[in-house]
N, C-alpha and C positions, 0 to 999 in steps of 0.2 A: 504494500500500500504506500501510495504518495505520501511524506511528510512535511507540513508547510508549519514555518515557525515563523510567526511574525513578531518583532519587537517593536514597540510604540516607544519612540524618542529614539534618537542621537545624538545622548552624552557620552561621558566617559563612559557608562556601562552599558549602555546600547551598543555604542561602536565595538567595546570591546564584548562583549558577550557575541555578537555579528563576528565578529574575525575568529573567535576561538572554535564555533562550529564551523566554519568553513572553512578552515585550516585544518581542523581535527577529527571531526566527526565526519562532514562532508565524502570524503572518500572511502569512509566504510558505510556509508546508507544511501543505496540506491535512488535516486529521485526524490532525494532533498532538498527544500529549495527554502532559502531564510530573505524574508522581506522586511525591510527596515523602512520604517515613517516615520515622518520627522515634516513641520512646517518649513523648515530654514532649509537650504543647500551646503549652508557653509556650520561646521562645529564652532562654537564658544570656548576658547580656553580661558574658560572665569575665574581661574585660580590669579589670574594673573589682573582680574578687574576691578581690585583696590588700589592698582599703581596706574590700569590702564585709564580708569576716568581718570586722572589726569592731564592734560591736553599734553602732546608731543613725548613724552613718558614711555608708551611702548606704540609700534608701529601697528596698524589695523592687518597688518599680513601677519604679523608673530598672534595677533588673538584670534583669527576668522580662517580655515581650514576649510576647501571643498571635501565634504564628505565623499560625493561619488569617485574622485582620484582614485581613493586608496581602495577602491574594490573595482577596479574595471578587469585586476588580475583572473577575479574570477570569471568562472561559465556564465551565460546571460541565464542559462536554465536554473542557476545554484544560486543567483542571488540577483536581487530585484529592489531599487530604491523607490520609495514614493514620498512623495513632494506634494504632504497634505497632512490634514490635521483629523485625529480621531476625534471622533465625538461621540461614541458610544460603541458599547461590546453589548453583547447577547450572550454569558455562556451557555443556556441550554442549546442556540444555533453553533455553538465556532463560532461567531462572527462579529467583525469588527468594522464600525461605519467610520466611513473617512470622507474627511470634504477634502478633492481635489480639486482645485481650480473652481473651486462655486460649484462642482457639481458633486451629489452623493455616489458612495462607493461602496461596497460592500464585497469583502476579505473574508475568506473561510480560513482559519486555521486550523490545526490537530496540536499544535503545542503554541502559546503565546507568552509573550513576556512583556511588564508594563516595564518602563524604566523612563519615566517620564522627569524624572526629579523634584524639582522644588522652586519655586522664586518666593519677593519679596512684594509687599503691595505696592500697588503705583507704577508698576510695568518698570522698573530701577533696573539699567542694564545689570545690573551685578550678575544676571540668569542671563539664558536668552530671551527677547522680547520675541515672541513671532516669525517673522521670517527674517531671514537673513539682513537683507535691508531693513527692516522695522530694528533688528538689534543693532547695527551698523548707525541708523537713524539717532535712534534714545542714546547709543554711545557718545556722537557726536553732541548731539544737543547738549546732556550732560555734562560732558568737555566747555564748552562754551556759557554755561551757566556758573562752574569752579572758575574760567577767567575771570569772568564778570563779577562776583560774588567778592565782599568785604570782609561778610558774615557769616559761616557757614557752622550750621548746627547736625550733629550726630545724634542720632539715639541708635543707643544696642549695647548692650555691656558682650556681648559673644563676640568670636575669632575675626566676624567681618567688620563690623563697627570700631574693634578696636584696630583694626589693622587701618580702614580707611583714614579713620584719626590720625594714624600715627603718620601716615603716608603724606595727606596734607598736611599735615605739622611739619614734617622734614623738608617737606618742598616752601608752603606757606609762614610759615609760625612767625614770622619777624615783619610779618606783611599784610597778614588776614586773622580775622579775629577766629579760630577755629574748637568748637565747643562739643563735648564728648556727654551727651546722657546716661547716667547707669541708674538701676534702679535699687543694686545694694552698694554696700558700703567700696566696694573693688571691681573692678573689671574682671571680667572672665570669672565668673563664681560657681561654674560646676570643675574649675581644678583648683589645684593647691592654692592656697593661700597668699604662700609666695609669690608662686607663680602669678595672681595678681597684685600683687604689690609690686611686684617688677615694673609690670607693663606701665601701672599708674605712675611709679616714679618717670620711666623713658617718655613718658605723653606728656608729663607736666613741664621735665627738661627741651621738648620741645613746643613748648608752649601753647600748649592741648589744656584747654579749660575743663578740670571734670566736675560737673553736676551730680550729685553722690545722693542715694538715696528718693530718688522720685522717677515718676513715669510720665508721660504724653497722657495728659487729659481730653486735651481738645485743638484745634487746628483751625487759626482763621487765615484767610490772605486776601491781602490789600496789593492790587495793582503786582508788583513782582515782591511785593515782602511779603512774609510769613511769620506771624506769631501764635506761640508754640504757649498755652498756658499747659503746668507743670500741675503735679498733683499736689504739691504744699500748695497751691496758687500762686507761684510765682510766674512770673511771663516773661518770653526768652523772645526775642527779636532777633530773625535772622533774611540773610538772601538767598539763602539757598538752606533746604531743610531734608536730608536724607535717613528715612527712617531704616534704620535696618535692624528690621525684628518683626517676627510675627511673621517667618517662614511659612509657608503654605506649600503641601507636594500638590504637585499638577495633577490632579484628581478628576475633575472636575467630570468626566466624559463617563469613569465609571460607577456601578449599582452601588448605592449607599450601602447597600447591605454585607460587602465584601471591604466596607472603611471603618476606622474606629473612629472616635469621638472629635481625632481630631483631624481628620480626612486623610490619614494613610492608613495603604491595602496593609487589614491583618496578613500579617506572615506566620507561619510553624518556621523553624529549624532548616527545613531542606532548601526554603526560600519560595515555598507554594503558599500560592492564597490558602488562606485557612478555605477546607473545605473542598478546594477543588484541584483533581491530579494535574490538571494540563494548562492551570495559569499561575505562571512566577511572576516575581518581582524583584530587583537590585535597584539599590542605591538608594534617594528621598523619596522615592514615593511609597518604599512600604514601610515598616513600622519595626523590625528587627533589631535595628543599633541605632545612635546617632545618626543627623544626616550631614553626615562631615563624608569627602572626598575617601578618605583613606581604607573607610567603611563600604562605598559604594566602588573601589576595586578590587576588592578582596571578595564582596559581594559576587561581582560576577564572573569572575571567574571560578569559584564556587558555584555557580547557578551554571555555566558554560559544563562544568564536569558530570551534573548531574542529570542536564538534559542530554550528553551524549550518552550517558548511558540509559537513559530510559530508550532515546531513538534508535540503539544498537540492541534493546530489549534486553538489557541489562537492569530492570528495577533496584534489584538487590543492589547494585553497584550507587544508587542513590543515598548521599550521606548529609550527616546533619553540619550545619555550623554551627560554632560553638560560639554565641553572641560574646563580645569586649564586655570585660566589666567593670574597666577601668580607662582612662582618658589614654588617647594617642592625638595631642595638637600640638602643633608649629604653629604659633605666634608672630607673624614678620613682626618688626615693632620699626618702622622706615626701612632705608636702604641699606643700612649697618647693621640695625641691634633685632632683637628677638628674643623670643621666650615660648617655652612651653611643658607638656610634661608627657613624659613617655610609660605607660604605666602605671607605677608609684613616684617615677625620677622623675626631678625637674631638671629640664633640659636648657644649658648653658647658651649663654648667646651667640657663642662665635660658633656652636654647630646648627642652630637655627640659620642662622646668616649665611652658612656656606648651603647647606643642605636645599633651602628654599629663597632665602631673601632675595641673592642677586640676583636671580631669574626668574624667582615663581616659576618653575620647573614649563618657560617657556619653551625651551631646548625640545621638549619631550612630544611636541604636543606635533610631530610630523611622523612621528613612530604609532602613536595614537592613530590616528589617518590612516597611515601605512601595513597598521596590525602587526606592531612589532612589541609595543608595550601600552597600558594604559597611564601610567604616570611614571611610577617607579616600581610596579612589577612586568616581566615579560609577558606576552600571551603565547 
């Protein structure tokens, strides 16, 4: 029997989940064929989209990647791109609705995988926006609102907010007034301790205002300013107002009934929707570990192992992950310094700085394309 495995997105674990069957499984299963959807043409290398908003900082060719490149290697019958957006599954059909070009589409699978991810409200390049150009678009624009801007306000105490801070801080801080939200006492408050009080010390050294202890109440704006009343009732006047918090996975297409409470697919262990054998999920959009990078490529190639052995009628050969139960973050903290914690250890700055900071692991992201690696594991 035909196998048709469709993944919905092309991120990190879509692309890479796509290369590892078709690299590996492909040649032991007969008339397998894997179809990847994705609105955009080009991948996001968003790892790199705290220094990239920046204007002139990193070039639009190091973050924006044609997808179809890195698979023309393969057969046309073994792998199929589409250039549209799901809007809805059916599993008692197999079937997956896509809008291609304004027009509906309808996809049978035999195995499917969501790997849709996550973004941020307010369509904030930090994710992909849309299509290639829509992301390419909100990047620019963005860029040109950080020139413009005197005043710029952060909220997020997490890995992106404080990274973006620090980022204009190292570039701005002697120039623009730039103002970091958290809502406890330190940045970064799911690791060590330390480990935020580092960051807090390197943002204030680079003259990063932190607000400690309060949240976004409410949002007005006047003409191009923004004021940000605060939950003590304080009010924060700024030009540019970048919320980063309150991650959402890209949900939105599938059965509430297969989401939890807070719109990611329940997962079991093997990386299957709770419930049902022949829909997985890696990276933000299900509910397994954090939705951090590092987890979403471990994910699937995990998820890659397991669906070649069900497609090679290997079930038994299907195994569990063993969920993190403990923090793995890099912290850039600018162009030099950084923090984070690996495990139980808190990780040193000058191994953050080498390991991520000067590139944000841009270097990697044509191996990605190419199906050589996802960041920093092989495929």
């Amino acid at each position: 029997m035909a196998e048709t495995v469709v993944i919905i997105g092309a991120g990190y674990a879509g692309i890479g989940t796509a290369h590892k069957l078709l690299k590996y499984t492909t040649p032991k299963v007969k008339d397998l064929k894997v179809i990847l959807i994705s609105p955009s043409t080009h991948h996001y290398w968003n790892i790199a989209a705290v220094r990239g908003v920046l204007p002139g900082e990193i070039a639009d060719e190091e973050l924006f990647h044609a997808i179809q490149t890195g698979f023309d290697k393969y057969s046309k019958d073994a792998f199929e791109f589409i250039l549209g957006t799901a809007t809805g599954i059916d599993t008692a059909s197999n079937s997956v609705q896509v809008d291609v070009a304004s027009d509906a589409k309808t996809i049978i699978y035999t195995q499917l995988v969501i790997a849709t991810g996550s973004s941020y409200p307010g369509q904030l390049p930090f994710t992909t926006v849309g299509t290639y150009e829509d992301s390419l678009g909100a990047l620019h624009s963005l860029q040109r609102k950080v020139t413009d801007a005197k005043s710029i306000v952060i909220a997020g105490a997490g890995p992106t907010g404080v990274e973006t801070a620090a980022e204009l801080g190292y570039e701005y801080g002697e120039l623009k007034q730039i103002t970091l939200i958290i809502g406890g006492d330190a940045p970064l408050p799911v690791l060590r301790p330390d480990v935020g009080k580092t960051a807090a010390m390197e943002l204030e050294r680079l003259q990063v205002k932190i607000l400690h202890g309060v949240r976004v109440a409410s949002l007005d704006k006047h003409g191009d300013q923004v004021y940000i009343t605060l939950s003590d009732g304080q009010r924060v006047e700024a030009d540019l107002f970048l919320p980063l918090y309150g991650m959402r996975p890209n949900t939105r297409f599938v059965p509430t009934q297969l989401l939890d409470e807070q719109g990611s697919l329940n997962l079991d262990k093997t990386l299957r929707v709770t419930g049902l054998d022949n829909v997985w999920s890696a990276g933000d959009a299900g509910n397994l570990e954090p939705k951090q990078l590092i987890y979403a490529e471990r994910q699937a190639l995990h998820l890659a192992d397991n669906l070649n052995s069900v497609l090679i009628g290997n079930p038994e050969g299907v195994k569990e992950l063993k969920p993190a139960v403990t923090p793995q973050v890099f912290v850039t903290l600018g162009k030099k310094k950084g923090t984070g914690q690996y495990n139980w250890v808190k990780v040193p700055s000058f191994i953050v700085n080498a390991a991520k900071g000067k590139t944000l692991f841009t270097e990697k992201a044509s191996g990605l394309i190419a199906g050589k690696n996802i960041v920093r594991s092989s495929i």
